[in-house]
N, C-alpha and C positions, 0 to 999 in steps of 0.2 A: 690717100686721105680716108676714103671708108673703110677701111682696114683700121685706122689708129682707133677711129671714132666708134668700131667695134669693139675692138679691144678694151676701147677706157670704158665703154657701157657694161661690158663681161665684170672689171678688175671691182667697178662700181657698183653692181648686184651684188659681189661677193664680199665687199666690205660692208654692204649694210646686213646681210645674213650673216658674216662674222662677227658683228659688233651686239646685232641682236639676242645671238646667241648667249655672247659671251655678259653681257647685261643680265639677261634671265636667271644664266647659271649665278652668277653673282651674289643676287637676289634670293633665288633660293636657298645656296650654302648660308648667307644667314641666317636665314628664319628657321634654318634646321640645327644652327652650331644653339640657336636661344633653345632650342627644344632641348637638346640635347644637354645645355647646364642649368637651365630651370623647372625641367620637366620630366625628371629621370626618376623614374617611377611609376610615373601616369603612362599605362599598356593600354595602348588603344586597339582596341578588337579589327584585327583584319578580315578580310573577306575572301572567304578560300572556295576560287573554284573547284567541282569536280576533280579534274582532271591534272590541275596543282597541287591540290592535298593528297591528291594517291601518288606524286610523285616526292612528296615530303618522307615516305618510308622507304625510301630507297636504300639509301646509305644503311638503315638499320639494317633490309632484307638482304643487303651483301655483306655483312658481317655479322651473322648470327653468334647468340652467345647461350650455353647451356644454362642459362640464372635468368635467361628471358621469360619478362611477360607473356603469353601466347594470347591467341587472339580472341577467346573464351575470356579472358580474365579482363583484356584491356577492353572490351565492349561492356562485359557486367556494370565496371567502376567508371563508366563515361570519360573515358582517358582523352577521348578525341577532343572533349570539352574542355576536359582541363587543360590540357597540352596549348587550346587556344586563346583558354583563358590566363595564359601565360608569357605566348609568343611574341614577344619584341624584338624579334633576332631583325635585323637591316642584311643578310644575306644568306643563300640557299646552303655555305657552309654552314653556321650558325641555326639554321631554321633546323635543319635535316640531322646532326650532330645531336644538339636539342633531344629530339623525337626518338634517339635513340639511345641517349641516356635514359631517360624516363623510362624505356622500354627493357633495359637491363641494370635491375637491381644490383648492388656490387655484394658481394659476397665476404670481401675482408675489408674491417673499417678502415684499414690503412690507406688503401687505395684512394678512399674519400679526402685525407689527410689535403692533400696538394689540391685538389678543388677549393677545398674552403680556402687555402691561401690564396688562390687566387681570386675568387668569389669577395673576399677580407681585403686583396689588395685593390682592386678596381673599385669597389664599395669606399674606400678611404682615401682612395689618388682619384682627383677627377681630371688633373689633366691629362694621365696618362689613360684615363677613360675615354675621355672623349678623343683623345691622338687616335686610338682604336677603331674609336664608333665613324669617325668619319672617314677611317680606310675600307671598312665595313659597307659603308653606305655607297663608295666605290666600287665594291665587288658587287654589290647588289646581289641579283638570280637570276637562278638559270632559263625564265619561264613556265613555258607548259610543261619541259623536259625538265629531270634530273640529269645529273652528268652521268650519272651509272648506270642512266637507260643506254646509255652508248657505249662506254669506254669498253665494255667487255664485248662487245658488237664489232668492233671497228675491221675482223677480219673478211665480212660480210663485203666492204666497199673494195677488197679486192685491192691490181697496181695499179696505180694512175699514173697519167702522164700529164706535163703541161705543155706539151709542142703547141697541141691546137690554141690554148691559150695565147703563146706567145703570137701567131701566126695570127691569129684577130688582132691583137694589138699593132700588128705591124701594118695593119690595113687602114690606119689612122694617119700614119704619115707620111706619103704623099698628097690629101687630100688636105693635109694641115701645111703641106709647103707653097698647096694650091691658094688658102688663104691671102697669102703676101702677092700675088699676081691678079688671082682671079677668085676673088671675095664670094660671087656667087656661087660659082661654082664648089668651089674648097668649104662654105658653109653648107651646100645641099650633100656635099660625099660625106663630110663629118658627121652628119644626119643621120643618112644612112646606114653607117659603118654601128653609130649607136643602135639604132634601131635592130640593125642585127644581130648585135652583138649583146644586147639587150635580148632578146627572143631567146637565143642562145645559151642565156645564163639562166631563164628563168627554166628553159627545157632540163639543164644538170642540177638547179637548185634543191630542185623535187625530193633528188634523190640523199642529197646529202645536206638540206636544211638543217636537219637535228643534230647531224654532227658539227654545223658549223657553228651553230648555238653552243655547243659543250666547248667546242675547243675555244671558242673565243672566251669563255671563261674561264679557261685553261690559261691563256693569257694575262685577263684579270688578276686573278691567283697569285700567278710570278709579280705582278707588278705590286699586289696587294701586299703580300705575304714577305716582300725583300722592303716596303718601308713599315710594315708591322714590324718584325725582326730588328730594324733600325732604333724605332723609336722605344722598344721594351727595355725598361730599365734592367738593375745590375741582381733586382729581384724575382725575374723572369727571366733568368738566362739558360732556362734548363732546353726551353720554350722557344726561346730568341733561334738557339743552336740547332734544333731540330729545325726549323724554317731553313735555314743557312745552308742547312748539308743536304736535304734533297730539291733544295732549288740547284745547285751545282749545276746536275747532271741533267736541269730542264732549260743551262743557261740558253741555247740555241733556240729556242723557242721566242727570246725577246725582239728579233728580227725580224723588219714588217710586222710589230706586232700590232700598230696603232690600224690594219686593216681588219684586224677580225674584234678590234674591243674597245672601238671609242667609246668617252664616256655613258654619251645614251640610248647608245643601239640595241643592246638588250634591256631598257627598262623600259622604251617607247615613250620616252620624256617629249618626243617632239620637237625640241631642242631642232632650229630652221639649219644649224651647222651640219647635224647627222643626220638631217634627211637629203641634204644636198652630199653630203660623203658617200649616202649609200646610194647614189644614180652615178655617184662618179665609180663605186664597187659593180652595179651593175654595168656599166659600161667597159668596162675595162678589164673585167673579171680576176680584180687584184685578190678581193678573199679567196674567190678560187684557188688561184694561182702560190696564195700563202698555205693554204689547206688539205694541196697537198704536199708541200714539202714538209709539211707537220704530223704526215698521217703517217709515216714511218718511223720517224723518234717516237710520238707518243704510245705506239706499238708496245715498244721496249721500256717505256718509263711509267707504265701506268701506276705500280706500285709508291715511286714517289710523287706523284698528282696525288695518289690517295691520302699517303701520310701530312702533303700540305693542307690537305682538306680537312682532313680530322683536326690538325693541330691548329687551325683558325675556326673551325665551329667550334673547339672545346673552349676558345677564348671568349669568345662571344658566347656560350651559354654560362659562364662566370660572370659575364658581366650580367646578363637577360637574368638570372638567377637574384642577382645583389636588386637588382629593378624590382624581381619580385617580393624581395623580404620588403623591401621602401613600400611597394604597394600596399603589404598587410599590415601597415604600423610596428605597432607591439607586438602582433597579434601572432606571431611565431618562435620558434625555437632550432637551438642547434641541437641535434639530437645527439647520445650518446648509445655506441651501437658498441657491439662485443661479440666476438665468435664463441661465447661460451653458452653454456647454459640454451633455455629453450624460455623467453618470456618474453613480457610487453606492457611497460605500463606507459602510461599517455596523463597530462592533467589538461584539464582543461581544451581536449581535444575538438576540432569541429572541422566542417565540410567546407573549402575554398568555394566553393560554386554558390554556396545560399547567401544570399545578403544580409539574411539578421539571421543568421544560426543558433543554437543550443549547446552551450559550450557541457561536455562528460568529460568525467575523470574514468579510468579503470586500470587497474594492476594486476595480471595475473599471469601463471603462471605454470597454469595447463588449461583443457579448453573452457568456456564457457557456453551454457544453450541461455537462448535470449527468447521469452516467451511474452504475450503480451494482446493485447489486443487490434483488430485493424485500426491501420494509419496511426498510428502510436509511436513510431518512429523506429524501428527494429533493420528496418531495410537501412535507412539511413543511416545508421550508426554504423552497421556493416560496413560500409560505403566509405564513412569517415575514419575508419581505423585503417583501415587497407588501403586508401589514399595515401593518409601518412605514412605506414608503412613504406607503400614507393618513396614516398617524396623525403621520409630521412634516408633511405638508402639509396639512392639517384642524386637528386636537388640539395642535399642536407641539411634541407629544411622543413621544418613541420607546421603547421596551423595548429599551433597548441603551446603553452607555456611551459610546457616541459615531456618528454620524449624518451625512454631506453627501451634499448630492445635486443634481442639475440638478429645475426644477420639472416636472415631466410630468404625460401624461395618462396614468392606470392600465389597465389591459386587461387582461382575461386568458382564455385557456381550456384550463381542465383539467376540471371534474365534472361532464363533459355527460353528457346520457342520451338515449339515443331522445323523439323526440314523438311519441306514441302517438294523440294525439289528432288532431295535424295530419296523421299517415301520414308522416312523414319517419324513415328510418333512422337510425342513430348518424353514418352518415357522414355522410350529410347534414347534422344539425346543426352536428358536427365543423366542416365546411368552410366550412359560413357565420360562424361564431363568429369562424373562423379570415379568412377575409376579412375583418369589420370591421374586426381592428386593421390589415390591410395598405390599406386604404381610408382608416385615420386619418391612415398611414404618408404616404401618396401626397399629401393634404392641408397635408402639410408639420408636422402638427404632431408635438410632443416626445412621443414613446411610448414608455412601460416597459411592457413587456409579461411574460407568466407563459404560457408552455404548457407540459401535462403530456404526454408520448407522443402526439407529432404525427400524427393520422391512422391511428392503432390501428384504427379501422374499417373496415380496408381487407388485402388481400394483400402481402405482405414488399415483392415487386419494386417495387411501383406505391408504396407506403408510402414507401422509401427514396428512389426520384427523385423525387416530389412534395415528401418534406421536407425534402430538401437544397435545394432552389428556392424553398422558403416560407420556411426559416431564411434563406438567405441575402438572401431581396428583406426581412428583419428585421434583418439582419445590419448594426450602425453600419460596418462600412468599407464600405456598399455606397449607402446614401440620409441617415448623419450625425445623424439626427434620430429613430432606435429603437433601443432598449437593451432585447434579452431574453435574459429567462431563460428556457433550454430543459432538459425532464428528457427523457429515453427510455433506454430499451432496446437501441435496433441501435447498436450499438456501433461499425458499419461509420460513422455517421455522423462519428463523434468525427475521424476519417482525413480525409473529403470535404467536414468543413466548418472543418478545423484552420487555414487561412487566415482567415476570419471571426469564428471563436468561439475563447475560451480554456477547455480543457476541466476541468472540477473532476468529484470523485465520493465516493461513499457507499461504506464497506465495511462487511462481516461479517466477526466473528471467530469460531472455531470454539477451544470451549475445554470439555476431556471430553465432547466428545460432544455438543454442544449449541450451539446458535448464537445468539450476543449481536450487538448492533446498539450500538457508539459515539455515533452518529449525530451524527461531526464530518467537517465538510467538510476534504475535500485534494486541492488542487491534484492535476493530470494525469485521463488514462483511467483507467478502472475497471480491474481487471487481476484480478478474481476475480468466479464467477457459484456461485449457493446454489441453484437450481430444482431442479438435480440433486439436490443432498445435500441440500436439504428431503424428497425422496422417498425417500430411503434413511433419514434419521433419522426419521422416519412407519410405516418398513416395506415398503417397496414392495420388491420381490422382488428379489436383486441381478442378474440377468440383467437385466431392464430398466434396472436405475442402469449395469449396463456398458457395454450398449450405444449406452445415452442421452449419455454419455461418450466414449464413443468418437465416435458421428459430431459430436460439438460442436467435440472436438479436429480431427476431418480438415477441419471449415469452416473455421476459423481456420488450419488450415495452406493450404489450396488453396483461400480463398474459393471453394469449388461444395460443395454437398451432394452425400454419397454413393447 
């Protein structure tokens, strides 16, 4: 009798942990399926640890591409910002996929062709959108790890064996036949046997945690990715096929798979069902026991996990992409790019990041120097050209109302800083920055390039004739194949590179007293300077704003200082 009355207390915990469970999931696939059909558009800013967002470039750092951003460029233009100010991806495919299109500008517009339709079709189909987003939302992430912290690792965990596994297991059943006799007892060995077998698991966990995080999403994946494939219409079958043919050869894989990938074991949903599954994992040591029969296929199949991977983050940043156009209203364009020619005009261009921006137009078609006064907006414009730049060649979309351009390779260097660690001074990083792009240049290939104040780590004299020889060996009428934009200060250069560059600038207005910034670009040299009269509206004594005046004026009239 105390046996049954066990029994029905056991069978009766686990109906109220399964019904609770299964109520909450319920509960929340609602309020996510409302998000997802009234709310597609609205990108809510996530919150990226450490040790998360350095594993978001994974996927990029194993698949390098010679048209890649480097990491000079993607710091200059605050990529990590925008990338966040973007990221709606629901999984670590789609998150990490993402981050590495933006990171490799495409090179021939055709490529871009099949984005935009699928970008066009999820944007127009929402139920075939949202079929997606909530297989998506199934695969979730990988966690703290990427899966490509592992898969290339995996030769490291060496052969395993599950003898000793099964051999714990078997030490549960006579203490469980002790039950039906002698209840005390068969309940204190069942105890035990966990207890140790519990200790046991956590001593191997150690070792191969990270990989059991990857492979269960390895799992995921197969399950994801075969009803993606199902539900993609007759308009994505390029797409559909590719899921189809390297799930094949992963089909072995879906056996026991529900031990290494219930629903919320890797989101830590807390869900009262997966924390009760994962003492019955730890007891039992069933993922184990699945983890390594999967550590010798996946050996061999890593190359088709990879192409399921890419071909569900490329879907999901199609869709994350169409979210973003919904985000900016009107306020974007589809860009028209061409491998011919070396140009760039933009209308109505501006910075995704700023809330109330300054919309510029500019067209041109060898470089420009941008001169101008501080805080005038000369950085920022930089900034907003070569965003867009990425973002019609990645995203194929632009912050501006109209967009063409030649395809290029992006470059830039403006927000260097000393390396303190390597002993190199500002100039020194300056110069090598600044060499790569003329290294790119030489190479023959198409460069858009970005510099801020050429060589500011240096003295006036030496500053000027080294930058008029680095603008010009950048200068398209001089190698046809670099197109940059240049901002500075010596205003001497606007004069000595007026054959090469066409000169635009930034002004200030002074209005009672006080100095306002338009920050709209116009055509020619700058023809007014605020350093001085920042120091006089601050306070600074007027004998030195006279002075400071005066010998500004005698340079300008007799190029020498007095």
């Amino acid at each position: 009798m105390e046996y049954i009355v066990f029994w029905a207390l056991v069978l009766g915990v686990l109906a109220v942990i399964a019904g609770k469970g299964i109520y909450d999931e319920h509960a929340a696939s609602l309020q996510f399926l409302d998000k997802l059909k009234n709310h597609y558009g609205e990108i809510e800013k996530k919150e990226y640890r450490p040790e998360q967002y350095a594993s978001i470039s994974r996927y990029y750092t194993r698949h390098p591409s010679p048209n890649q951003i480097d990491d000079i460029t993607w710091n200059d233009l605050n990529m990590d910002e925008v990338f966040q100010s973007m990221d709606g991806t629901l999984s670590s495919a789609g998150e990490e996929v993402l981050y590495a299109l933006l990171r490799q500008p495409c090179e021939d517009p055709g490529e871009l062709e099949r984005f935009e339709e699928l970008v066009t079709f999820f944007s127009e189909h929402e139920n075939e959108r949202i079929k997606l987003q909530l297989e998506l939302n199934k695969l979730g992430f990988t966690g703290r790890f990427s899966l490509y912290d592992y898969l290339e690792h995996l030769d490291i965990l060496g052969e395993r064996s599950n003898l000793k596994h099964y051999i714990f297991l078997l030490l549960y059943l006579p203490f469980f036949v002790c039950c039906f006799f002698f209840p005390t007892v068969g309940v204190l060995g069942l105890l035990g046997c966990m207890i140790w077998n519990i200790l046991a698991y956590f001593k191997e966990k150690g070792e191969i945690e990270p990989y059991i995080v990857s492979f269960a999403y390895v799992m995921r994946l197969l399950h994801a990715t075969g009803k993606i494939a199902d539900n993609l219409p007759g308009e994505l079958a390029p797409e559909a096929d590719m899921l189809r043919e390297h799930r094949k050869s992963l089909g072995k894989f879906k056996r026991g798979a529900f031990w290494l990938m219930s629903s919320g074991r890797m989101s830590g949903s807390g869900n009262p069902l997966d924390i009760f599954m994962d003492y019955i994992r730890m007891a039992c040591h069933l993922d184990l026991i699945k983890f390594n029969s999967m550590l010798a296929q996946v050996r061999e199949r890593t190359k088709d996990v990879d192409a399921l991977f890419f071909v569900t983050g490329y879907l999901e940043s199609a869709v994350v992409t169409g979210a973003y156009r919904r985000s900016l209203g009107e306020g974007y364009c589809v860009p028209h790019l061409s491998r011919e020619g070396c140009f760039l005009k933009a209308e109505e261009i501006y910075h995704p990041l700023l809330e109330d921006p300054v919309k510029n137009s500019v067209s041109v078609n060898r470089g420009i120097l941008l001169t101008g006064s501080n805080a005038s907006g000369k950085s920022t414009f930089l900034k907003t050209v070569a965003v867009g730049a990425v973002f019609a060649q990645t995203i194929h979309t632009v912050p501006a109302d109209a967009y063409e351009g030649s395809c290029f390779h992006i470059c830039s260097s403006m927000a260097l800083r000393d390396d303190l660690m390597g002993g190199e001074s500002y100039y020194i990083v300056e110069i090598r920055s600044l060499k790569r792009i003329l290294d790119l240049a030489a190479h023959r290939v198409k460069v858009l390039c970005f510099v801020d104040e050429v060589l500011r780590g240096t003295n006036t004299v030496e500053r000027i004739a080294a930058s008029v020889e680095i603008l010009k060996s950048m200068a398209y009428s001089r190698t046809g194949n670099v197109l940059c934009f240049a901002a500075t200060h010596d205003v001497e250069l606007t004069g000595l590179l007026e054959e090469e560059y066409d000169n635009y600038h930034f002004e200030e207005e002074i209005v009672d007293g006080d100095i306002r910034f338009p920050y709209k670009l116009l055509k020619g040299k700058a023809a007014t300077r605020n350093a001085i009269r920042l120091l006089q509206m601050i306070g600074y004594r007027e004998e030195i704003i006279a002075h400071a005046e005066e010998r500004a004026e005698e340079f300008l009239k007799s190029g020498r200082w007095k």
